[in-house]
C-alpha positions as CSV (number, residue, x, y, z in Angstrom):
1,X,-31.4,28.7,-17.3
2,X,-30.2,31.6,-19.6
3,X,-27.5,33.8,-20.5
4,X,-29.3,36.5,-18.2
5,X,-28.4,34.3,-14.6
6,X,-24.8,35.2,-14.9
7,X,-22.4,37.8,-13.3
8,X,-19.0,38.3,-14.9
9,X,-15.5,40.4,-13.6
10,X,-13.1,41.1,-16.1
11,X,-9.0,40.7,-15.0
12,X,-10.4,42.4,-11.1
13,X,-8.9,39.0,-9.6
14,X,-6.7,36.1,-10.3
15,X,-8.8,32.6,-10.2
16,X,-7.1,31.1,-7.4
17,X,-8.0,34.6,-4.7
18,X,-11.1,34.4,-6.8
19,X,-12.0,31.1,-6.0
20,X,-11.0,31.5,-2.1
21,X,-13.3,34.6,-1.7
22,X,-16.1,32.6,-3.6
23,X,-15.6,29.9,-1.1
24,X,-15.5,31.7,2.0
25,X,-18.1,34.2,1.3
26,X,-20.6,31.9,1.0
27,X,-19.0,29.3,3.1
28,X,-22.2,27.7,5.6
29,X,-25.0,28.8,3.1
30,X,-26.1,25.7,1.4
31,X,-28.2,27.3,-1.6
32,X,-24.9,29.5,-2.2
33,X,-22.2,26.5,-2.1
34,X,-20.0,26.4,-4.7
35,X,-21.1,23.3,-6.9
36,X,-18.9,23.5,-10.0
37,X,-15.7,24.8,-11.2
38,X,-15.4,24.8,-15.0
39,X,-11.9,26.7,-16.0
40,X,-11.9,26.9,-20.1
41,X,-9.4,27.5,-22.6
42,X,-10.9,29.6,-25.3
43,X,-11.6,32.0,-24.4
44,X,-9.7,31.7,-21.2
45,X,-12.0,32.1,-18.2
46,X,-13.1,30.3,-15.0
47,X,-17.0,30.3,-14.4
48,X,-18.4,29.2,-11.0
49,X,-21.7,27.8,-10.8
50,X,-23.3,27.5,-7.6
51,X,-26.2,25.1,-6.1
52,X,-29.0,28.1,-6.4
53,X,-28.5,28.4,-10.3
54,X,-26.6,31.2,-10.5
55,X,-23.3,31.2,-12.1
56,X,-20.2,33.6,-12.0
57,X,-17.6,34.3,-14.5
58,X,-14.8,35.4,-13.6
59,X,-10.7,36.3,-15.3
60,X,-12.4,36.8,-18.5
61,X,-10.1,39.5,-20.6
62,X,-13.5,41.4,-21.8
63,X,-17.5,41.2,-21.2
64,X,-17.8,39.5,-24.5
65,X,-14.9,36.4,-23.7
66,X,-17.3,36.6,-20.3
67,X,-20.9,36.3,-22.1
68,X,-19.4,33.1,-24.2
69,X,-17.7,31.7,-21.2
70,X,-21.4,31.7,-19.8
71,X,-23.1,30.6,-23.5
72,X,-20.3,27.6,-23.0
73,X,-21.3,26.4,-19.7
74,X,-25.0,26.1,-20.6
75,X,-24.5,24.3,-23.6
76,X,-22.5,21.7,-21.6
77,X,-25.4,21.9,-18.8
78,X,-27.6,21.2,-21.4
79,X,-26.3,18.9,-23.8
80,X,-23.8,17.4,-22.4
81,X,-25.0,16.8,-18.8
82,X,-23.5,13.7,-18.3
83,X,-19.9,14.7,-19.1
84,X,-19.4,16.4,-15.8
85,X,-20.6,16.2,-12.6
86,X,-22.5,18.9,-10.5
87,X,-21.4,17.9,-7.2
88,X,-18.7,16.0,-5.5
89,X,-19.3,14.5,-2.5
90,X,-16.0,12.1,-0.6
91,X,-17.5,10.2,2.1
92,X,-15.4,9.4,5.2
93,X,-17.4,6.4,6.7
94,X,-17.4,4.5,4.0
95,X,-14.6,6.0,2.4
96,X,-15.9,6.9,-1.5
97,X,-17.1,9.8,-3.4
98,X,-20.1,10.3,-4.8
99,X,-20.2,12.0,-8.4
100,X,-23.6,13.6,-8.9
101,X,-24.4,14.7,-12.2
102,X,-27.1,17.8,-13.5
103,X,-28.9,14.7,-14.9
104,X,-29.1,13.4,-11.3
105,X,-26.8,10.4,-12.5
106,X,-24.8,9.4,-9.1
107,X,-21.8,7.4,-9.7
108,X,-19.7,5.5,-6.6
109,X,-15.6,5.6,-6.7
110,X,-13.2,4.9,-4.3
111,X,-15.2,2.3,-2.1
112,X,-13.2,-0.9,-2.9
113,X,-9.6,0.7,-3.0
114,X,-7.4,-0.5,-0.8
115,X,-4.3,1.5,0.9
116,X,-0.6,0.8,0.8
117,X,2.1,3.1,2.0
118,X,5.9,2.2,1.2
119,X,8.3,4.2,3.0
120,X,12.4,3.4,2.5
121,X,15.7,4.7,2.9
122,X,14.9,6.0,6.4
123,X,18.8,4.9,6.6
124,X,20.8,6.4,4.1
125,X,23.2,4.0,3.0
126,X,20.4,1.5,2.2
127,X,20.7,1.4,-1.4
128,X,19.5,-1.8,-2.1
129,X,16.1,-0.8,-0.9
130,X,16.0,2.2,-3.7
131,X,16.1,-0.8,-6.1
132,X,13.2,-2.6,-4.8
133,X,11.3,0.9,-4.7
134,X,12.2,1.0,-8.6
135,X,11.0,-2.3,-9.4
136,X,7.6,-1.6,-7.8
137,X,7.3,2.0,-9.5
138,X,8.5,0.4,-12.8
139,X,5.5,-2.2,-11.9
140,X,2.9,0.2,-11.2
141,X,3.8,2.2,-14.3
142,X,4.0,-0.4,-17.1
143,X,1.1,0.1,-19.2
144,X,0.1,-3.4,-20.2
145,X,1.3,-6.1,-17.5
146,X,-2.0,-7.1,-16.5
147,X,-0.7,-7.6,-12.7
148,X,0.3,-3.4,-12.7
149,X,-3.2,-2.8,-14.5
150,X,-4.8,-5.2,-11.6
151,X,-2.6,-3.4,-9.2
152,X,-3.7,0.5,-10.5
153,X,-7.5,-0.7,-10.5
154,X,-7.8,-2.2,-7.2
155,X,-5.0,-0.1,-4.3
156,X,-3.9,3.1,-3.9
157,X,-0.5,3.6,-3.1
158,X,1.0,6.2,-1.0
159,X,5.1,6.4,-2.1
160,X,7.9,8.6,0.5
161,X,11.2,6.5,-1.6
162,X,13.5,8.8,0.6
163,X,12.8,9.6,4.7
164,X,16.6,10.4,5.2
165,X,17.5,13.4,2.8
166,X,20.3,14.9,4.7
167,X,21.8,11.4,5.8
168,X,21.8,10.9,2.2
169,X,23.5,14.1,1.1
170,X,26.1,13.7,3.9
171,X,26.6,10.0,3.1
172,X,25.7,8.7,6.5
173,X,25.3,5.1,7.4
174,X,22.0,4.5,9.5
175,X,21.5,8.2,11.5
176,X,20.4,11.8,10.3
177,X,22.9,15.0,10.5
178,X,22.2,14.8,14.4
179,X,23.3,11.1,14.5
180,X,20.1,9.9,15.6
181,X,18.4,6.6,14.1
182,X,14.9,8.0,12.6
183,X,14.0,4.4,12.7
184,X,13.7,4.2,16.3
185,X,11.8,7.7,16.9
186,X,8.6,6.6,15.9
187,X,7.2,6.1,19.1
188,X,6.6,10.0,19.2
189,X,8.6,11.8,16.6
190,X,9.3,15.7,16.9
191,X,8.5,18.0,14.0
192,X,11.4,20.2,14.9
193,X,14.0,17.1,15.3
194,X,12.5,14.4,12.9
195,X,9.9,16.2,10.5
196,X,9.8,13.2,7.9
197,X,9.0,10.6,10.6
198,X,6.5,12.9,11.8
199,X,4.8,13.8,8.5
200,X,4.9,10.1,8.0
201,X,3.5,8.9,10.8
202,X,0.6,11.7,10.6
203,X,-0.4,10.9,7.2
204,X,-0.7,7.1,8.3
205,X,-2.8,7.9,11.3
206,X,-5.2,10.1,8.5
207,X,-5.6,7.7,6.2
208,X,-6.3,5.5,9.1
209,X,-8.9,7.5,9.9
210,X,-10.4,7.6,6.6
211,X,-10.5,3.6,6.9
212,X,-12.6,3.6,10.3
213,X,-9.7,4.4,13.0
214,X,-7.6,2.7,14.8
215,X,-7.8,-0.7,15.4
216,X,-10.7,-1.0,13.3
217,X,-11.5,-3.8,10.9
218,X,-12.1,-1.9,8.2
219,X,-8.5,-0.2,8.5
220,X,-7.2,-3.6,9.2
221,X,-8.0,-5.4,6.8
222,X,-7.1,-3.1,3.9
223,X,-4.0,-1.5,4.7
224,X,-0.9,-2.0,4.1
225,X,2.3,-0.8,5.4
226,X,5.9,-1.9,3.5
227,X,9.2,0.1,5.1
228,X,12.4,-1.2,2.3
229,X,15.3,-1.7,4.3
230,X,18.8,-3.5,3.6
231,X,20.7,-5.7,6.0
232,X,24.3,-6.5,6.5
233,X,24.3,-9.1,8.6
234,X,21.2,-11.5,7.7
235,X,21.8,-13.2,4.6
236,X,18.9,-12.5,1.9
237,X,15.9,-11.0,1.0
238,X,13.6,-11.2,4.0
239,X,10.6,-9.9,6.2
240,X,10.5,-8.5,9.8
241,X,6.9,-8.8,10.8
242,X,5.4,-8.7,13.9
243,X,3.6,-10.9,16.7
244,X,-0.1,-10.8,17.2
245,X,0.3,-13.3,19.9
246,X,-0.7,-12.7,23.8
247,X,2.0,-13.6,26.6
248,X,-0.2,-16.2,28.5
249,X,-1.7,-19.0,26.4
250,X,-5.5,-20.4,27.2
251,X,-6.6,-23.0,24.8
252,X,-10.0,-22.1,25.9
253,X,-9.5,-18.4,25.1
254,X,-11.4,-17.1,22.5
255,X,-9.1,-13.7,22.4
256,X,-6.0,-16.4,21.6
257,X,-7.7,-18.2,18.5
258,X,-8.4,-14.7,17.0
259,X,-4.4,-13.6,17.8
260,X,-3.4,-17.1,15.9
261,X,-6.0,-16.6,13.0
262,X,-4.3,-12.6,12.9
263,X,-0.6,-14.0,13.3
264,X,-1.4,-16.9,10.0
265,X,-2.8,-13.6,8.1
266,X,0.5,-11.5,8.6
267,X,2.5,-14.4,7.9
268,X,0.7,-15.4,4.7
269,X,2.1,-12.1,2.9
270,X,5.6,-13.1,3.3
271,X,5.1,-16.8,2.2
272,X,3.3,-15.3,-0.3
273,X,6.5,-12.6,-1.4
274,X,8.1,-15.9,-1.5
275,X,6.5,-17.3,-4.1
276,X,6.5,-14.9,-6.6
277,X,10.5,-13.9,-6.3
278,X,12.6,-16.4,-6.5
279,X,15.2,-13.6,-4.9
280,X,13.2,-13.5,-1.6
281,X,13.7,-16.2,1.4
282,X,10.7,-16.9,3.7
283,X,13.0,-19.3,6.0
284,X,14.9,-16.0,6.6
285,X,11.7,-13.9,7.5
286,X,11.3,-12.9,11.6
287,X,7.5,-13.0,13.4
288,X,8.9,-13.4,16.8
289,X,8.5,-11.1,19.8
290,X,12.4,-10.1,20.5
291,X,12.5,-8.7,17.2
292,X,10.2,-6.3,18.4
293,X,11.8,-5.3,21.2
294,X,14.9,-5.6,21.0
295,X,17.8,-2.9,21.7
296,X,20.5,-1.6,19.3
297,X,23.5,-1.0,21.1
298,X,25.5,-0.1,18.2
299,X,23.0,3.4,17.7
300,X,23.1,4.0,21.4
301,X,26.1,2.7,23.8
302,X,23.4,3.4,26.7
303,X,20.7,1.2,24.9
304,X,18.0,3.7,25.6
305,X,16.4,3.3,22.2
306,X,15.0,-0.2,20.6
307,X,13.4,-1.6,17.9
308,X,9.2,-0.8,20.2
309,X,10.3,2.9,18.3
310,X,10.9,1.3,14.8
311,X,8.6,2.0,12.0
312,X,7.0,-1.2,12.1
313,X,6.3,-1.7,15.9
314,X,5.6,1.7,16.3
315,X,3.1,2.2,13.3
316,X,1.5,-1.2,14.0
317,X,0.9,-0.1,18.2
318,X,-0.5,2.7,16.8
319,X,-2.8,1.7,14.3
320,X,-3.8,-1.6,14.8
321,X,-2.6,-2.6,11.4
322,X,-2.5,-6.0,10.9
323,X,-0.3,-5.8,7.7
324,X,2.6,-4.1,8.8
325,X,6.1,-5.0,7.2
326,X,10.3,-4.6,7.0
327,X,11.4,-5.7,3.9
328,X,15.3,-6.4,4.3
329,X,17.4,-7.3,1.3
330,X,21.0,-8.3,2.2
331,X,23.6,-5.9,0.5
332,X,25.6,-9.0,-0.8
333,X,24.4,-12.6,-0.9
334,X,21.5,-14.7,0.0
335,X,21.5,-18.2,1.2
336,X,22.6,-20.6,-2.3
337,X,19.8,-23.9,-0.7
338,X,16.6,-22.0,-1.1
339,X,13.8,-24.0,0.1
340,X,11.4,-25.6,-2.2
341,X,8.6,-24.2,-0.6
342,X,9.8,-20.7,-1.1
343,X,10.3,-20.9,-4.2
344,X,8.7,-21.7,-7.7
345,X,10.0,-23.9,-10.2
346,X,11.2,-22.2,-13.4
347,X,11.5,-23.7,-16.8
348,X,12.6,-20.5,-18.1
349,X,16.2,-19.3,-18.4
350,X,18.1,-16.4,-17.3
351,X,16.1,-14.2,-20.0
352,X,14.4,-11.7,-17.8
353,X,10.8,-13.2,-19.6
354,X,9.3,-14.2,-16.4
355,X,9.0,-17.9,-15.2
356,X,5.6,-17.5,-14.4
357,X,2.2,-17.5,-16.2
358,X,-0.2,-14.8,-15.6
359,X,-3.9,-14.7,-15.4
360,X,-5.0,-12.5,-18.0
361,X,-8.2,-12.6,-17.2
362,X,-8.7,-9.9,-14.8
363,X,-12.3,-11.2,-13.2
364,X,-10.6,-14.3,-12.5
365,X,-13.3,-16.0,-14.7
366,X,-11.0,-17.8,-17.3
367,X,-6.9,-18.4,-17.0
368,X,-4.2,-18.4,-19.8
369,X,-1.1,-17.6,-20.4
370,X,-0.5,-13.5,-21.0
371,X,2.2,-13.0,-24.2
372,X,5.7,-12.3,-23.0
373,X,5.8,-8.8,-24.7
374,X,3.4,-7.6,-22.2
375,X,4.1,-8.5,-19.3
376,X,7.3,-6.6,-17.5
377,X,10.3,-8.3,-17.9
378,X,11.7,-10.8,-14.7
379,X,14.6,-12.1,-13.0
380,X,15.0,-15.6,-12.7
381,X,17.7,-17.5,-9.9
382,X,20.9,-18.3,-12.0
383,X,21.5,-22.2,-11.6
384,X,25.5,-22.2,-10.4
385,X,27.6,-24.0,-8.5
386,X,28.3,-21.0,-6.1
387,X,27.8,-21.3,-2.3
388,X,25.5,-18.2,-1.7
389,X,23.8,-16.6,-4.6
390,X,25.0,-12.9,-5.2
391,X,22.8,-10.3,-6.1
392,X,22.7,-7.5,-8.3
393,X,20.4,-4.9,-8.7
394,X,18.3,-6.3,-10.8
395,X,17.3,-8.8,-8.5
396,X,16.5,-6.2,-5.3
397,X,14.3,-4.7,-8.5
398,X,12.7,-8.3,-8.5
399,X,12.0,-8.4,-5.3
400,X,10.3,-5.4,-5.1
401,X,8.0,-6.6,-7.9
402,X,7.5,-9.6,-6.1
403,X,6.5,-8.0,-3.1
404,X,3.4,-6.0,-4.9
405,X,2.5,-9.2,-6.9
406,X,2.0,-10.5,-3.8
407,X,-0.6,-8.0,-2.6
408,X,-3.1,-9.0,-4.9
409,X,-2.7,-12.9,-4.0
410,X,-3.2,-11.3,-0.3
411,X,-6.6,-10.2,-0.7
412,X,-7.7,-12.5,-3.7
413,X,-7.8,-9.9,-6.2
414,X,-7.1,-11.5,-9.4
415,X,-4.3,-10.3,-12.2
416,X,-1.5,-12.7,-10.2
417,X,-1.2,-15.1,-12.2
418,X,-1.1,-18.8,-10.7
419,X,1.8,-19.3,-8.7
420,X,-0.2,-20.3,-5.6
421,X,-1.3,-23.0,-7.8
422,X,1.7,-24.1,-9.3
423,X,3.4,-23.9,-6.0
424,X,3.4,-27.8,-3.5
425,X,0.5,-26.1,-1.3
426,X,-1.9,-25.6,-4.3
427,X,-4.2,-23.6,-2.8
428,X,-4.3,-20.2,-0.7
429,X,-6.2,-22.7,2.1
430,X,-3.2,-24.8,1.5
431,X,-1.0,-22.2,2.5
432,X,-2.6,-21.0,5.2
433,X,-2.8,-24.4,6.9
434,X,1.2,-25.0,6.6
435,X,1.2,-21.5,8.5
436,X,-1.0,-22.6,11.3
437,X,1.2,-26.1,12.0
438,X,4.3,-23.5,12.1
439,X,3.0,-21.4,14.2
440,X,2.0,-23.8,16.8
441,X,4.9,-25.9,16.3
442,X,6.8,-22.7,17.3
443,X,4.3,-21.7,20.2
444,X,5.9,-21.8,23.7
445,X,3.1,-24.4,25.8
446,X,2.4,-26.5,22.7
447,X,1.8,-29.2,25.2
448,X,-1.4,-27.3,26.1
449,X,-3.0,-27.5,22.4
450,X,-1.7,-31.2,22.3
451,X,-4.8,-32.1,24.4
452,X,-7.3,-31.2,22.3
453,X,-5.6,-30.6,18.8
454,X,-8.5,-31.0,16.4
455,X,-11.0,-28.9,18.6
456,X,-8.5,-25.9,18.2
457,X,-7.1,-26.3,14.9
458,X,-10.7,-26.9,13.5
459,X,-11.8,-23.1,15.4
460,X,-8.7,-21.3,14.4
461,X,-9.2,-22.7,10.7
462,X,-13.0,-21.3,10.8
463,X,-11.6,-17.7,11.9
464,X,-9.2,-17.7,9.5
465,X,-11.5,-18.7,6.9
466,X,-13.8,-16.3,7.7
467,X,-11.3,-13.0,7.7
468,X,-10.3,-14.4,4.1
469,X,-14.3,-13.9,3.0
470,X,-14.2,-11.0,4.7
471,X,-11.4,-9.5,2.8
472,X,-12.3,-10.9,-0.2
């Protein structure tokens, strides 16, 4: 390659309508496909090299800026060949990108990212879930936690922190300027009449997509979904979840083993929310089928609407998604006799240090204790003699925390630190067990796994067991 394989235009365009002609002109030619955008600084020009060789320079101010625009980009091609790469190529199916370098160096990224999309204030006078939105961005963004570096290096998140603007502006309790729940339009949400919904809803159903489709494993097991509500009624911090379970029970079904594996998986998260706030009450959390069908009658006198058009039903019919989540934090008070099992024992005190220790070994291959000035400061439970414990917003901010935490315990990932282990279950496969005895204890026919109770539990175990190598 020389200095004589190159075309320049002096100040005839402006890069961007540059760049769009470039493209589209040679749009469907492969030889004559764009490979490489280099934009530099001094002297100020953007030089476009495409997959035949040849290279164009182009909002240089003079011929001679152009010429060492071009002298630039082969000195970089020649010396520096590894720096920046000649081709980028995103994959859909698996989802990564392939970095291709002039040295013919490929490098993978993106294939073992993982998805979540937190949507909240869809009701406007939700504050209390703009505080746990603010504890997970002030988790995502602290720059030496090891649980926010774990978080940065192994999900991508996906962030709307307000769906209800003009509820907002108005000062509206649960409905838009039309007076209409967006929470219960998600079924099949209008542009026109509900354009946040909608955008939402689309950009779930793309990256979807991107994750093998709906319904798909792939999707399913690294997804996530968190909508952050508040609650006025239900005392504490809390999850609505939803039921995997089929109507008719058949021991002998194969189809019902794999719904009971799927229903301890979506359960596991909350348990697992539990035990890294102490702010959050999984004795509180609902998994039950009403709760996903159930109809408001204070947004509609006619009870035309339910909760089947709720983000979390809706998303989750659509999708497939087996991690598909409310978060409701109580505007006031949470229960004051928070079950042991719920929550960890602190020896801290109220000094916002964090009760917990953290793994600092991000591989997982070695645990100690990371140093308090690195880790982002924590809320622990005050220990008082009220009835229900209060909260402020620094514990909402908590929760939110917690509930991100919890993500990497979710899918193994290390950087959690060892509350599992510190917790009375000890283990993950401790966990998971104490799940599965709930949720047959709260089965309707339990009489019909009392027959056989090992065969079943031993199956059910094996699935579940297998979708936790699987994800991990």
């Amino acid at each position: 390659m020389s200095v004589s394989n190159w075309s320049s235009s002096s100040n005839d365009q402006d890069d961007d309508t540059a760049w769009s002609r470039a493209r589209l002109a040679e749009e469907g030619v492969a030889y004559r496909v764009v490979a490489l955008v280099m934009r530099f600084q001094a002297p100020r020009a953007t030089v476009l090299l495409y997959r035949s060789g040849k290279f164009v320079v182009i909002g240089a101010t003079s011929v001679a800026d152009a010429k060492l625009a071009a002298e630039k980009l082969i000195s970089i091609l020649k010396y520096e060949p590894e720096l920046f790469p000649g081709l980028i190529y995103r994959m859909l199916r698996p989802k990564c990108t392939l970095l291709i370098f002039i040295s013919g160096k490929i490098v993978i990224t993106g294939c073992e990212k993982k998805m979540v999309v937190i949507s909240a204030r869809v009701h406007p006078a939700e504050t209390p879930a703009n505080f746990m939105l603010d504890g997970i961005l002030q988790l995502l963004l602290h720059p030496t936690d090891e649980s926010a570096i774990a978080l940065r290096r192994n999900f991508v998140f996906k962030i709307v922190p307000m769906l209800n603007p003009d509820g907002v502006c108005q000062g509206f309790y649960r409905t838009d300027t039309r007076g209409v729940n967006l929470n219960r339009v998600y079924e099949d949400p209008q542009p026109e009449l509900a354009p946040t919904v909608f955008a939402l809803k689309n950009l779930l159903l793309e990256l979807v997509k991107d994750y093998g489709g709906a319904d798909s494993i792939s999707a399913s097991e690294n997804m996530v979904y968190l909508d952050l509500h508040a609650h006025a009624n239900r005392r504490g911090c809390f999850i609505f979840g939803n039921n995997h379970l089929p109507d008719m029970l058949n021991v002998n079904n194969e189809a019902m083993e794999k719904a009971m594996a799927r229903q301890v998986q979506t359960q596991l998260y909350a348990r697992l929310v539990g035990l890294h706030t102490p702010f959050f009450d999984y004795m509180a959390c609902l998994f039950d089928k009403d709760s996903m069908t159930k109809h408001d009658l204070r947004d509609n006198s006619n009870a035309t609407t339910s909760r089947q058009g709720s983000s979390r039903v809706a998303l989750y019919r659509a999708t497939g998604l087996t991690y598909v989540y409310t978060i409701e934090c109580n505007y006031n008070e949470g229960r004051r006799n928070l079950r042991t099992s719920t929550v960890m024992p602190s020896s801290s005190t109220v000094d916002n240090t964090g009760p917990a220790k953290r793994c600092s070994s991000l591989n997982g291959s070695t645990k100690s204790i990371q140093p308090d000035r690195l880790r982002i400061p924590r809320r622990t439970a005050p220990t008082s003699t009220r009835l229900y414990l209060k909260y402020s917003p620094a514990d909402w901010r908590d929760v939110g925390i917690g509930a991100i935490i919890a993500l990497l315990d979710l899918f193994e990932l290390p950087g959690a630190g060892q509350r599992i282990e510190d917790s009375s279950f000890r283990s993950r496969d401790g966990i998971m067990k104490n799940l599965l005895a709930e949720i047959r204890a709260a089965t309707p026919g339990e009489a019909l796994y009392s027959a056989k109770p090992s065969k079943n539990r031993q199956r059910i175990r094996q699935i579940v067991k297998q979708q936790t190598r699987v994800n991990a």
